[in-house]
SETITOR-436870 format. One record per atom (N, C-alpha, C): residue number from 1; residue in three letters; atom name; x, y, z. Coordinates in steps of 0.05 Angstrom, whole numbers, plus 5000, padded with zeros to 4 digits. Layout:
BEGIN
<nr = NUM&rest = ALA&atom = CA&X = X&Y = Y&Z = Z>
...
end
This chain:
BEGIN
<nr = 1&rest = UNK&atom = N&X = 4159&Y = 5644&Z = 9245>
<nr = 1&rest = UNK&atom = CA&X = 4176&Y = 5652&Z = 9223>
<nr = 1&rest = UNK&atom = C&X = 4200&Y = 5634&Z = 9221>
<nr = 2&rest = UNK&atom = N&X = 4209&Y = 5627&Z = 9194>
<nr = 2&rest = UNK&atom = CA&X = 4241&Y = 5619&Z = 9193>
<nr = 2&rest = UNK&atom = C&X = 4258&Y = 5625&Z = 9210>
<nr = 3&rest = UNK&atom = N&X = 4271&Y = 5612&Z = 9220>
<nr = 3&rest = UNK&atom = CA&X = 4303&Y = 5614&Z = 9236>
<nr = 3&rest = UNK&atom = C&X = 4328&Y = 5618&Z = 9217>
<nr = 4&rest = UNK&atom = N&X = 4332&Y = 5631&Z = 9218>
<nr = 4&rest = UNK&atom = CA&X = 4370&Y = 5627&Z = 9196>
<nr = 4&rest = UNK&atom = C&X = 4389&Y = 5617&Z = 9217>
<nr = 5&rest = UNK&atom = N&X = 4397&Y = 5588&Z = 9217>
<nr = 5&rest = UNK&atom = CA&X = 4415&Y = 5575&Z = 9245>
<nr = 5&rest = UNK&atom = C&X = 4441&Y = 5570&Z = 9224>
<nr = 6&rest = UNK&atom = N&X = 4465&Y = 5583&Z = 9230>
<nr = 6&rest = UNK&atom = CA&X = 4490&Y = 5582&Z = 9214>
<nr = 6&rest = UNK&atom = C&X = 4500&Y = 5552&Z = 9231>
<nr = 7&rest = UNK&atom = N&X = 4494&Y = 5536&Z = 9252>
<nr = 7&rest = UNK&atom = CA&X = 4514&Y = 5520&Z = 9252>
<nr = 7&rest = UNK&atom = C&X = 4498&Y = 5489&Z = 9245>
<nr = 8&rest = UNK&atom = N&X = 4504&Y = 5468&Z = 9261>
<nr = 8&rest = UNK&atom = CA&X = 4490&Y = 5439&Z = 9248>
<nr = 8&rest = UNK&atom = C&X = 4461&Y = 5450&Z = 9259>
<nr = 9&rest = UNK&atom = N&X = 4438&Y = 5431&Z = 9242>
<nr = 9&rest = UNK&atom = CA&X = 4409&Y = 5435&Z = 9242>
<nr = 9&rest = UNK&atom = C&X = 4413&Y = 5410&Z = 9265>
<nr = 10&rest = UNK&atom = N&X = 4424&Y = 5388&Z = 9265>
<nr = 10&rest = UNK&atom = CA&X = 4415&Y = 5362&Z = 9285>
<nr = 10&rest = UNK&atom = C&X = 4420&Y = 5379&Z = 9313>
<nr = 11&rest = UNK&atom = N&X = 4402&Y = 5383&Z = 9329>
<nr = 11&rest = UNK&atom = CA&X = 4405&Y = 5393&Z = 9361>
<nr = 11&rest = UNK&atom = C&X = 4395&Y = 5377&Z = 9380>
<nr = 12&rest = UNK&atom = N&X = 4385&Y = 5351&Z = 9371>
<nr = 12&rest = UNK&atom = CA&X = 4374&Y = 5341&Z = 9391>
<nr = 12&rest = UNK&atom = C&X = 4401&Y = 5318&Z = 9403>
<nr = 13&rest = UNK&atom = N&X = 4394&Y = 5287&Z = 9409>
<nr = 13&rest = UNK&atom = CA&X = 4410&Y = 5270&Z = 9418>
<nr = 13&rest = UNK&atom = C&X = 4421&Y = 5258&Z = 9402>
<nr = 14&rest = UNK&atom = N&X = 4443&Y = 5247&Z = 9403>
<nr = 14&rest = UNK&atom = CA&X = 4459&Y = 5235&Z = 9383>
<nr = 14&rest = UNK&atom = C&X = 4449&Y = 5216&Z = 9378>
<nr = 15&rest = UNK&atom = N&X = 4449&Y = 5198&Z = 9354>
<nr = 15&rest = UNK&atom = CA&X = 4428&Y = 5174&Z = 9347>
<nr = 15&rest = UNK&atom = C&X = 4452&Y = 5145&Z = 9356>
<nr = 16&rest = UNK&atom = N&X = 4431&Y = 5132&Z = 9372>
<nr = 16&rest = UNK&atom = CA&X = 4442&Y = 5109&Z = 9375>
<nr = 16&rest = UNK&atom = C&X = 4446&Y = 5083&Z = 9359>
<nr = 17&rest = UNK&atom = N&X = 4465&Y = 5091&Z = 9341>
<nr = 17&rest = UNK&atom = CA&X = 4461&Y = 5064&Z = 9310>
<nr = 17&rest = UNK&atom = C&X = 4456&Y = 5040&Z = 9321>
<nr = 18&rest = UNK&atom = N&X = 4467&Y = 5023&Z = 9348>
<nr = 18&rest = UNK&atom = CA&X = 4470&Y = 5001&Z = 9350>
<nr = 18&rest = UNK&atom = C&X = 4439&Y = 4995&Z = 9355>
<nr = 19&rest = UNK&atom = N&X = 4424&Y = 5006&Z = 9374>
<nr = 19&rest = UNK&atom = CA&X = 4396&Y = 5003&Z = 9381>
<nr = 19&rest = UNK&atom = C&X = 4376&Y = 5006&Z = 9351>
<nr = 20&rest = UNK&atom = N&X = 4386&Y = 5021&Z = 9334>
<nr = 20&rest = UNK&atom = CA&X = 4376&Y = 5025&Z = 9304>
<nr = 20&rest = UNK&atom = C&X = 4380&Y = 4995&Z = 9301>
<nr = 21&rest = UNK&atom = N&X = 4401&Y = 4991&Z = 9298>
<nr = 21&rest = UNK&atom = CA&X = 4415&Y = 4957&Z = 9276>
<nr = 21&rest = UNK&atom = C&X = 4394&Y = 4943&Z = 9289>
<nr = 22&rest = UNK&atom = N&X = 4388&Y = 4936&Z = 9314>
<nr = 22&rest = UNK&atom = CA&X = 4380&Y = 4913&Z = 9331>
<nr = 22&rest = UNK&atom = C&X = 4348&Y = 4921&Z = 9319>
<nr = 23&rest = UNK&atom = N&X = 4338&Y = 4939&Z = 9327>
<nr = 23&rest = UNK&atom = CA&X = 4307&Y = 4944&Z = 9322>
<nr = 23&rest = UNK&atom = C&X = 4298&Y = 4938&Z = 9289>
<nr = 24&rest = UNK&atom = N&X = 4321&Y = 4952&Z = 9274>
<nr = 24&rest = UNK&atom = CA&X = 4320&Y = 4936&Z = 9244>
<nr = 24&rest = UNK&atom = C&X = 4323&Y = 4910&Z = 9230>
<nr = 25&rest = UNK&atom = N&X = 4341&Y = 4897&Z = 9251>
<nr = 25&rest = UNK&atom = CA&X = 4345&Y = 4866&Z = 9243>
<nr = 25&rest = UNK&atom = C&X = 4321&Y = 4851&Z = 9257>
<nr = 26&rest = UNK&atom = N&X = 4313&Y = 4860&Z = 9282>
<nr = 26&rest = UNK&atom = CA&X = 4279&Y = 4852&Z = 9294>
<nr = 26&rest = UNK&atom = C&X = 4253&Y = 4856&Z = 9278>
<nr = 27&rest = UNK&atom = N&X = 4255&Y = 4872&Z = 9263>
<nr = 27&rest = UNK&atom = CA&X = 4237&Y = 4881&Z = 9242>
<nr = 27&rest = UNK&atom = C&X = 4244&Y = 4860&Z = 9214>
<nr = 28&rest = UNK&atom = N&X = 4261&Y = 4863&Z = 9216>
<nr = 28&rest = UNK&atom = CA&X = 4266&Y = 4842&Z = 9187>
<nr = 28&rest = UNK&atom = C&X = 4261&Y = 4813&Z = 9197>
<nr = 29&rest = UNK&atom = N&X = 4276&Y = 4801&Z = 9219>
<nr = 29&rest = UNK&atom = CA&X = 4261&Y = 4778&Z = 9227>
<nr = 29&rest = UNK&atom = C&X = 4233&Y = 4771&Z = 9232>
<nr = 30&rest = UNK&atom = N&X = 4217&Y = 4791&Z = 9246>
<nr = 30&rest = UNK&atom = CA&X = 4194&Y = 4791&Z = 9246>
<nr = 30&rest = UNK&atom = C&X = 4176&Y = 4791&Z = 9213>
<nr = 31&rest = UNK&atom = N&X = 4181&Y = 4800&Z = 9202>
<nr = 31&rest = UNK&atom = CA&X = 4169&Y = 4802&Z = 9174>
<nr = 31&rest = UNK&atom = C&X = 4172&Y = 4769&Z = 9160>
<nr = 32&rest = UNK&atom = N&X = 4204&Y = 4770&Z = 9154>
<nr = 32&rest = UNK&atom = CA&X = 4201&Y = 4741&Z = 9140>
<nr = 32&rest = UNK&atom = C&X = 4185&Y = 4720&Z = 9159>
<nr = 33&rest = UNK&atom = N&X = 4193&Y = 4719&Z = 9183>
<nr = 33&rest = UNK&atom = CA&X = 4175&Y = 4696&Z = 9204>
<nr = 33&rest = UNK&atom = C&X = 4144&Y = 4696&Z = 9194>
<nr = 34&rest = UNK&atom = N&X = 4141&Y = 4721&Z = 9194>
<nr = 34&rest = UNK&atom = CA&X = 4113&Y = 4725&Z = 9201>
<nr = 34&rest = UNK&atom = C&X = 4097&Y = 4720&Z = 9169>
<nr = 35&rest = UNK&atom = N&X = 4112&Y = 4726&Z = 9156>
<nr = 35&rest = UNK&atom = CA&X = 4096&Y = 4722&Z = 9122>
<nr = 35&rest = UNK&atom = C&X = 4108&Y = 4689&Z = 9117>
<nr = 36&rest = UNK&atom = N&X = 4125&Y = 4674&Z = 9119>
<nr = 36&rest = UNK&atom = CA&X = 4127&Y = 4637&Z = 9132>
<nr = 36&rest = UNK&atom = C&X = 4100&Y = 4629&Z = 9142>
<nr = 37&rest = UNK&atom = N&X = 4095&Y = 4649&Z = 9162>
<nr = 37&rest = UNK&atom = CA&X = 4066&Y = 4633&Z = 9173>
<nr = 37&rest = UNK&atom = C&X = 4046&Y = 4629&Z = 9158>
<nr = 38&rest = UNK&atom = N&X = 4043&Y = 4656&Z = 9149>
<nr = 38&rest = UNK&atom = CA&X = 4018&Y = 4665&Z = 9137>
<nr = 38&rest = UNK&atom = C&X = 4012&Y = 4648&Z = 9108>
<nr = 39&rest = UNK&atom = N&X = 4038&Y = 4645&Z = 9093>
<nr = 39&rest = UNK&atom = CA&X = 4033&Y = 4630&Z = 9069>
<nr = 39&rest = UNK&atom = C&X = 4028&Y = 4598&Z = 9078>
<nr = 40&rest = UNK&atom = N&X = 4045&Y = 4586&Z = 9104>
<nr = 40&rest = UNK&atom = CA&X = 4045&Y = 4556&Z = 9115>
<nr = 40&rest = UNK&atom = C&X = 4012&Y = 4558&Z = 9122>
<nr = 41&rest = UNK&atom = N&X = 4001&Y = 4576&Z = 9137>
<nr = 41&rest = UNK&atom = CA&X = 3970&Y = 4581&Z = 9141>
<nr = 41&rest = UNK&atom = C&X = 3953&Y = 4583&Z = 9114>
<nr = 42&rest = UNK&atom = N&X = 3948&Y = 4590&Z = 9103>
<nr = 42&rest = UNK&atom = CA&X = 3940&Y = 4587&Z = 9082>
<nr = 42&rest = UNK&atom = C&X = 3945&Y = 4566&Z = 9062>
<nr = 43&rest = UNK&atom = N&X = 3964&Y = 4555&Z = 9059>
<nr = 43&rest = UNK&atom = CA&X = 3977&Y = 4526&Z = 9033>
<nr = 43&rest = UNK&atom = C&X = 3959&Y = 4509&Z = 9056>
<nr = 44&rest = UNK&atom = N&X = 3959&Y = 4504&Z = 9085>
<nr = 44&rest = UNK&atom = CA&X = 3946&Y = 4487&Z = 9106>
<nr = 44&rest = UNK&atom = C&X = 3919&Y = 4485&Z = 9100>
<nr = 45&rest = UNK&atom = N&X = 3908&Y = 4512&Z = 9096>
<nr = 45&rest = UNK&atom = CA&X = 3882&Y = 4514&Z = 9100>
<nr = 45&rest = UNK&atom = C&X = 3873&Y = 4507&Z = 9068>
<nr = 46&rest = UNK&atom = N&X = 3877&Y = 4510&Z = 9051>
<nr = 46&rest = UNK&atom = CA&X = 3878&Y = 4500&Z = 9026>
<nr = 46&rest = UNK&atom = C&X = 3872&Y = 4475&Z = 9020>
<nr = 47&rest = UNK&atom = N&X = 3898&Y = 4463&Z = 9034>
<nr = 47&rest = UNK&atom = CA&X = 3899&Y = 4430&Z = 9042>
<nr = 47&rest = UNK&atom = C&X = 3871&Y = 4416&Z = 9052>
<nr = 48&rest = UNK&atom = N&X = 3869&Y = 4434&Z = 9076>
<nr = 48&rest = UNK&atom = CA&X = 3841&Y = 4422&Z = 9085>
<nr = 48&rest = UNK&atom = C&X = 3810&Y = 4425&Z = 9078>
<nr = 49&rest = UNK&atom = N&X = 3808&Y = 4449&Z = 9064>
<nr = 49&rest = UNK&atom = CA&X = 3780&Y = 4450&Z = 9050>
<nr = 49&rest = UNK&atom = C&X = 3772&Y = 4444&Z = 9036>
<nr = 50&rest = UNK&atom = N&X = 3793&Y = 4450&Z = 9008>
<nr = 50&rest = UNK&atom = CA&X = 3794&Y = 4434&Z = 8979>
<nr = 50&rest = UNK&atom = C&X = 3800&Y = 4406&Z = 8974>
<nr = 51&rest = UNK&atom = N&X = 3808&Y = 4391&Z = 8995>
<nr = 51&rest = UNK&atom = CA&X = 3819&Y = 4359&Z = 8992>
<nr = 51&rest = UNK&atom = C&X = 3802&Y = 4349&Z = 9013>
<nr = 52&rest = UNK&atom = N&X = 3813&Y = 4324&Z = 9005>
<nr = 52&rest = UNK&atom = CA&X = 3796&Y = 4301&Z = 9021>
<nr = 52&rest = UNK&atom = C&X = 3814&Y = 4301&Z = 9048>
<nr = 53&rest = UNK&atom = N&X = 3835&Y = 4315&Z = 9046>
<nr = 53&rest = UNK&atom = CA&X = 3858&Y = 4310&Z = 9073>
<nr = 53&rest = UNK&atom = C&X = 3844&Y = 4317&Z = 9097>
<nr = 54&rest = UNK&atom = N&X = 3833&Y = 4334&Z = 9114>
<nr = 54&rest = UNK&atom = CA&X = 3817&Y = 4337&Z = 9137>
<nr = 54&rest = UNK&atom = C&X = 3839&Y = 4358&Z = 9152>
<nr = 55&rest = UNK&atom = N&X = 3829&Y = 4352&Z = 9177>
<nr = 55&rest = UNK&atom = CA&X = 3838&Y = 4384&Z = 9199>
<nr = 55&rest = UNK&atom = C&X = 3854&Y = 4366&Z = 9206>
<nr = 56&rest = UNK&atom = N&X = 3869&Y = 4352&Z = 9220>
<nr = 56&rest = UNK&atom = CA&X = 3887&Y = 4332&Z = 9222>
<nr = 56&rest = UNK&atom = C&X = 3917&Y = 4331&Z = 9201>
<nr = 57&rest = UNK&atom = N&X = 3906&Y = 4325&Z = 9178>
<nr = 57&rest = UNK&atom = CA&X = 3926&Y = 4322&Z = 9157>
<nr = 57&rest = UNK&atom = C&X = 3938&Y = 4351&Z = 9156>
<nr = 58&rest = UNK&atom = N&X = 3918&Y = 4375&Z = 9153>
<nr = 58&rest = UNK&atom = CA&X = 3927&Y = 4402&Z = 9144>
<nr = 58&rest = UNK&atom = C&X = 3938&Y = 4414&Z = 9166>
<nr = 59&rest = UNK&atom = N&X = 3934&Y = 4407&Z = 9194>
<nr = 59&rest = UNK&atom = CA&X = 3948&Y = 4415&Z = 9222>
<nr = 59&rest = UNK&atom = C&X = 3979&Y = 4409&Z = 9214>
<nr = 60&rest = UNK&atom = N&X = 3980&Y = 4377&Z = 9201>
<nr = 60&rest = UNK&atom = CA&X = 4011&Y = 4365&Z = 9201>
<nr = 60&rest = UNK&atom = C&X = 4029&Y = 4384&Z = 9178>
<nr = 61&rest = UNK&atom = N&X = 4016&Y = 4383&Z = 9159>
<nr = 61&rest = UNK&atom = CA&X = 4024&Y = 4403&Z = 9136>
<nr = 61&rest = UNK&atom = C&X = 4028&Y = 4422&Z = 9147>
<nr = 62&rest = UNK&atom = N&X = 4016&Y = 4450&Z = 9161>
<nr = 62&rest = UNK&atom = CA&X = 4025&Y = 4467&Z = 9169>
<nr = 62&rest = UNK&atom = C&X = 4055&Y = 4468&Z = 9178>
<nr = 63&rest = UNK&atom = N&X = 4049&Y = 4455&Z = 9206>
<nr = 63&rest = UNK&atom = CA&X = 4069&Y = 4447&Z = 9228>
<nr = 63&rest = UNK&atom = C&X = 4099&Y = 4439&Z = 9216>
<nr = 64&rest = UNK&atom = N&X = 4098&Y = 4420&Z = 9195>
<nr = 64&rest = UNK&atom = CA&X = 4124&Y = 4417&Z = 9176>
<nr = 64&rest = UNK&atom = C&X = 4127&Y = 4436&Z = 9151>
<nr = 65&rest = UNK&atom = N&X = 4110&Y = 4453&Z = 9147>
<nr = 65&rest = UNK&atom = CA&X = 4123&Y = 4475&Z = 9134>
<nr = 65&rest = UNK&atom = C&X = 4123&Y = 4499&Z = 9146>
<nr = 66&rest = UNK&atom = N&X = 4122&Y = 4502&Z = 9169>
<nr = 66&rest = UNK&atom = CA&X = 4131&Y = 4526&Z = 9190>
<nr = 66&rest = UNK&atom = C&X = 4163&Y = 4503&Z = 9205>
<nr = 67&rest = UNK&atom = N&X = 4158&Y = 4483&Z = 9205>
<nr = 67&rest = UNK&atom = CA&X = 4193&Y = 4474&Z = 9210>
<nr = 67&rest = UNK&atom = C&X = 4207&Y = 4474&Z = 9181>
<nr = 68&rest = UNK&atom = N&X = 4201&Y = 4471&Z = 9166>
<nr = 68&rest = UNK&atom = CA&X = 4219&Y = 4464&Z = 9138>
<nr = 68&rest = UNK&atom = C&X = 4230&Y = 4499&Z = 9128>
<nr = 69&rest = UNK&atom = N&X = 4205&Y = 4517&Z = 9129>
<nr = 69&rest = UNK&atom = CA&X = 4212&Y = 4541&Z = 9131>
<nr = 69&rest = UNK&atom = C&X = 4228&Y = 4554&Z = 9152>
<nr = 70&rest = UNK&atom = N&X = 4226&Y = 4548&Z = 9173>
<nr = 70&rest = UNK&atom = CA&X = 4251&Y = 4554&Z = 9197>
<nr = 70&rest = UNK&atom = C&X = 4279&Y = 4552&Z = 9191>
<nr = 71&rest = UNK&atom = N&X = 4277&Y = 4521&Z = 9180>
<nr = 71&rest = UNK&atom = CA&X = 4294&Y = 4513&Z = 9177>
<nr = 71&rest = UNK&atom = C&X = 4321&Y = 4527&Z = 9151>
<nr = 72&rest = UNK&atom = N&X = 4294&Y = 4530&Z = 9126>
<nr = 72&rest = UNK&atom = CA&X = 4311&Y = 4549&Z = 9103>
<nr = 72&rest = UNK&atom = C&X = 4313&Y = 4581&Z = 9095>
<nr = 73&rest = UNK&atom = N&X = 4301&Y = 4582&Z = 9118>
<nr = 73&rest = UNK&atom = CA&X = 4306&Y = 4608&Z = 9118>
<nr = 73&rest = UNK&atom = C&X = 4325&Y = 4627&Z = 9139>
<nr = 74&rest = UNK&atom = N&X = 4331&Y = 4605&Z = 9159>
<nr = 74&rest = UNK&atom = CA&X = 4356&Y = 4607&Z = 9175>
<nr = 74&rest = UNK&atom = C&X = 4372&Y = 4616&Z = 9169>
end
């Protein structure tokens, strides 16, 4: 059945904002990093199937647009 509780509903532990901030700014770094790759992986792989460039050329391409993206998204 319902409770009728007249004082605060929060009874558990006090929330630790700073461990919040850190686990949310790890989450946001992780995301943009991780979608950098995925598009540098793909524009690479692109490179190498559809062109004459080869696994070699589309390795280099990757590799400088996972640094060029590091770099601007810093």
């Amino acid at each position: 059945m319902a409770e009728h509780h007249t004082g605060p509903v929060e009874t558990g532990a006090p929330m630790d904002y700073a461990e919040h901030e850190k686990t949310y700014n790890f989450f946001l770094g992780a995301t943009k990093y991780g979608t950098l790759f995925c598009v540098a992986l793909l524009i690479a792989m692109a490179a190498g199937f559809f062109t004459s460039a080869g696994f070699f050329t589309a390795l280099v391409l990757f590799v400088l647009l996972n640094i060029a993206g590091f770099v601007l998204l810093r």
